[in-house]
C-alpha positions in Angstrom: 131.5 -223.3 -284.9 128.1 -225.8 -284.4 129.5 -229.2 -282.6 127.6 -232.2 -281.6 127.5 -235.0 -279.0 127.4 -238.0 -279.6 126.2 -240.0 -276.5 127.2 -243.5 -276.2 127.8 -246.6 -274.2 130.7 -249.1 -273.7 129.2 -252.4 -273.7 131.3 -255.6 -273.0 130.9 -259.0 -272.1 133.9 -258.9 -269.6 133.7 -256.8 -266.2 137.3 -255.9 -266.1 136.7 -254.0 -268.9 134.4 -250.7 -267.5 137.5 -250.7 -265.2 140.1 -250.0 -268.1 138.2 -247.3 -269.7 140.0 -244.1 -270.1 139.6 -240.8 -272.3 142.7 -241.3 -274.0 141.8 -245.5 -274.8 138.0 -244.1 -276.2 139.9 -241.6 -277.9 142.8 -243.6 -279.8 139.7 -246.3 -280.8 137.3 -244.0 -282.0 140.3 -242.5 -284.3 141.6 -245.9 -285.1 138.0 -246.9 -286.3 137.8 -243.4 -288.4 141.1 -244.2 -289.7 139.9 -247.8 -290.5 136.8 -247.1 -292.1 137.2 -243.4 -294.0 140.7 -243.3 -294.5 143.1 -240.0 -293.4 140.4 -237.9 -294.8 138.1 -238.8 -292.2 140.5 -238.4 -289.2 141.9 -235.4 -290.6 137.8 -233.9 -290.8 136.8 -235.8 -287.7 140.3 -234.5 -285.7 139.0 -230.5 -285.5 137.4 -230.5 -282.2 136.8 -233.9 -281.7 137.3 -234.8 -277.7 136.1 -237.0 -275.4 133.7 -234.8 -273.0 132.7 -236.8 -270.5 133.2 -240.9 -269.5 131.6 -242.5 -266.7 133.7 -246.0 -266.4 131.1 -247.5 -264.0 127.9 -246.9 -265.9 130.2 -247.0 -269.5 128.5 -243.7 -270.4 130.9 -241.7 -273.0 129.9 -238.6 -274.7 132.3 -237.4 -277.6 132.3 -234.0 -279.2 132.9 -233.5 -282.9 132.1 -230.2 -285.6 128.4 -230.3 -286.6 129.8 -231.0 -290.6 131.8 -234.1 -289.3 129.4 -236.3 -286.8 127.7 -238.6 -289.6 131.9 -239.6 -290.2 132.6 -240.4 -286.6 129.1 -241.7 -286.2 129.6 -244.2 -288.9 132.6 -245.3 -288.1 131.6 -246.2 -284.2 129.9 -249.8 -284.6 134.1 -250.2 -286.0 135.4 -249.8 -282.2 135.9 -253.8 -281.1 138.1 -253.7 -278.3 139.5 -250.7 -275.9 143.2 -250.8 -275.1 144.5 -249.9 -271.5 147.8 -251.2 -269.6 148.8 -253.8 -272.6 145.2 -255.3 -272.4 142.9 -255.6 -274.5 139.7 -255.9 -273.8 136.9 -256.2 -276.8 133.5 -254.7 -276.5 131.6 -252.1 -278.9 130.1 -248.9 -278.5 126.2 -248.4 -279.1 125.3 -244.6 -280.1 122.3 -243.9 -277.8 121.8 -240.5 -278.8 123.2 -237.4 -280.8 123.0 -234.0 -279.7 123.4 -230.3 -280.2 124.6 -229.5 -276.8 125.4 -231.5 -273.5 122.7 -230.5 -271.9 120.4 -232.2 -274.3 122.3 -235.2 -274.0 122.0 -235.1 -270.1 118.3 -234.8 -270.4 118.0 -237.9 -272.8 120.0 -240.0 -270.6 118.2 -239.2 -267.6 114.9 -240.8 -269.8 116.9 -243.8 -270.9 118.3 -244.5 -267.5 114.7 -244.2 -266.5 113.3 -246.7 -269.0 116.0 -248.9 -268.3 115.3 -248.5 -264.3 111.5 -249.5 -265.3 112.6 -253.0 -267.5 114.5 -253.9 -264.2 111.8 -253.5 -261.9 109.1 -255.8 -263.8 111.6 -258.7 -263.5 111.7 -258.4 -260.0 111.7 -261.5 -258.5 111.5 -260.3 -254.9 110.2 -257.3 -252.5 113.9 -256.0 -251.6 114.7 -255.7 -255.2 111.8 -254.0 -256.0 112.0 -251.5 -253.1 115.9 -251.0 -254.3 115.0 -250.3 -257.6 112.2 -247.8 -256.7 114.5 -245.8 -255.1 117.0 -245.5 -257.9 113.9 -244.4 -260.2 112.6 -241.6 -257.6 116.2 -240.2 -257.7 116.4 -239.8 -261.4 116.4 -236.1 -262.2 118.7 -233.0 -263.5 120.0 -231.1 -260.6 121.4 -227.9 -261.5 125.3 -227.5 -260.6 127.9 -225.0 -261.6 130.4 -227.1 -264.4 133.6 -227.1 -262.8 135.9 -227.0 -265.8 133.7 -223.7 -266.9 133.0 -225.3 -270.2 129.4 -226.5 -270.4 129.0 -225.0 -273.8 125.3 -224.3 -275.5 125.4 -224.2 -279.1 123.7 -221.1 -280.0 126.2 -220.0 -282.7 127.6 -217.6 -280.8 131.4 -218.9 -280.6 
């Protein structure tokens, strides 16, 4: 079974909202917006292995995993998610697809560029030494550090499943 990963980020106008994010309020979004936009078909397709892999609430870094035949649904049915649901509250926001992937570790790699770019816009609009220094910090510690996965499950696509 091929999969892919979609990489993506939560972006919202209101603060309070990387603090509600949960797998399970990305997950019942991204199926409401599937349901919403192609219908049961499309959950029932998108459904088969689709998870959410990894989330980082305080960067708003989620990377969903779908069957290789199935990402261009879930893909176009993202820019649908308007709002993420947690504890009664809504809070709206949308997520931007920065990348899709054959395995995680391509997506790692890519986000380790972006992160980088982004680390680079910040520093020209410095507007003092300190900031500078802080931010030149952050962009000599951006790399991909090998580490043992701890669920066991950092999976590389090689048709071999």
């Amino acid at each position: 079974l091929s999969r892919r990963y979609v990489l993506c980020e939560v972006v919202s106008e209101d603060p309070r909202c990387r603090q509600c994010i949960e797998d399970r309020a990305v997950g019942l979004a991204v199926r409401d917006a599937i349901t919403r936009v192609h219908g049961d078909y499309g959950l029932a397709c998108c459904s088969i292995s689709f998870t959410v892999k990894y989330l980082n609430a305080y960067t708003g870094t989620v990377l969903l995993r779908c069957r290789k035949d199935s990402y261009r649904l879930l893909c176009s049915a993202l820019p649908f998610v308007r709002s993420l649901e947690s504890r009664a509250q809504r809070y709206p926001c949308f997520l931007n697809t920065l990348h899709v992937g054959g395995t995680i570790r391509t997506c790692q790699k890519f986000l380790i560029q972006y992160n980088r770019t982004q680390l680079l816009r910040l520093l020209q609009n410095c507007t003092n030494e300190e900031e500078r220094q802080c931010i030149q910090k952050s962009l000599l510690s951006c790399s991909l550090t090998e580490e043992q996965s701890q669920s066991g499950d950092e999976e590389e696509d090689d048709g071999t499943e």
